[in-house]
C-alpha positions in Angstrom: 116.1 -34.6 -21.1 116.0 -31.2 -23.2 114.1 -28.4 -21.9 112.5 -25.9 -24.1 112.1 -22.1 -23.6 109.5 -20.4 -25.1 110.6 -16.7 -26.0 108.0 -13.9 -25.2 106.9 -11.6 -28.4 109.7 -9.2 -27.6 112.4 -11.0 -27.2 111.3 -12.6 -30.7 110.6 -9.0 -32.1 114.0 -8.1 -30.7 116.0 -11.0 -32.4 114.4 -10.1 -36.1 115.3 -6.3 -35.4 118.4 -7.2 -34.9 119.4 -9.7 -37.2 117.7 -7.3 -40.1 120.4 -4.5 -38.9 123.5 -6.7 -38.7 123.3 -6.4 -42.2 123.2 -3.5 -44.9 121.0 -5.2 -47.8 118.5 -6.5 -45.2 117.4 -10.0 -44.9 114.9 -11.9 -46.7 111.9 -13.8 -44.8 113.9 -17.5 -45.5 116.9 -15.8 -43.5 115.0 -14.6 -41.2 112.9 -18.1 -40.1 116.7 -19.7 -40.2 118.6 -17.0 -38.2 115.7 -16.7 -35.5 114.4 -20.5 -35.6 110.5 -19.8 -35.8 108.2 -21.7 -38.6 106.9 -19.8 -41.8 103.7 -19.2 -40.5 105.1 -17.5 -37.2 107.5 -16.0 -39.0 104.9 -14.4 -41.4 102.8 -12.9 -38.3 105.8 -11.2 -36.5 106.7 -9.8 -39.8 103.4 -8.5 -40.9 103.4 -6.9 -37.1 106.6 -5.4 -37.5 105.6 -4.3 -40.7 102.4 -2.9 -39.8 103.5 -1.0 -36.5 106.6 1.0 -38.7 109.3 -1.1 -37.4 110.4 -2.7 -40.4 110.0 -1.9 -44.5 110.2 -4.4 -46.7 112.8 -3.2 -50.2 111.9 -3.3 -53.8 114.0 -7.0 -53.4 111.7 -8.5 -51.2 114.7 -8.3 -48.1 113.1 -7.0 -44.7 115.3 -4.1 -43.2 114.5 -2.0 -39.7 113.2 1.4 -40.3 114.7 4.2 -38.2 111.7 4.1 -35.6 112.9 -0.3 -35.5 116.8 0.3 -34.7 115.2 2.9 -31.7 113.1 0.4 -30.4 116.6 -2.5 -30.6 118.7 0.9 -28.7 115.8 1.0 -26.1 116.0 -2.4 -25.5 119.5 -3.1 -25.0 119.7 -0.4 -22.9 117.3 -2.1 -20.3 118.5 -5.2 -20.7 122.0 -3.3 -19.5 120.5 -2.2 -17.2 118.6 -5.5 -15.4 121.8 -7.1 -15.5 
């Protein structure tokens, strides 16, 4: 018997952050719904929310990379999470 978690909209916000900074030339939506396991369609929402609120900017190449006011918001929230454990 598996069980299934469901992630909250952070946590999911969180992982894309952060998978767009690991790497310099950004990601590209494909990479993204592989590296944080959601469906195109979800995938497409968080991204046009990110997006939308200044978190991410999507490049010239069509690769998804965190704006400055993103890699604040992934600082923020590791530092809580240091700090609940």
């Amino acid at each position: 018997m598996s069980i299934f978690m469901h992630r909250d909209r952070l946590t999911v916000f969180a992982e894309i952050l952060k998978i767009t900074k690991e790497f310099r030339e950004g990601k590209t939506k494909t990479e993204i719904v592989r590296s944080v396991n959601l469906n195109y369609p979800q995938a497409s929402r968080y991204l046009n929310l990110l997006l939308t609120n200044g978190l991410l900017c999507l490049d010239s190449e069509d690769r998804y990379k965190p704006t400055e006011k993103g890699l604040e918001l992934i600082r923020t929230l590791e530092s809580l999470d240091l700090k609940l454990k």
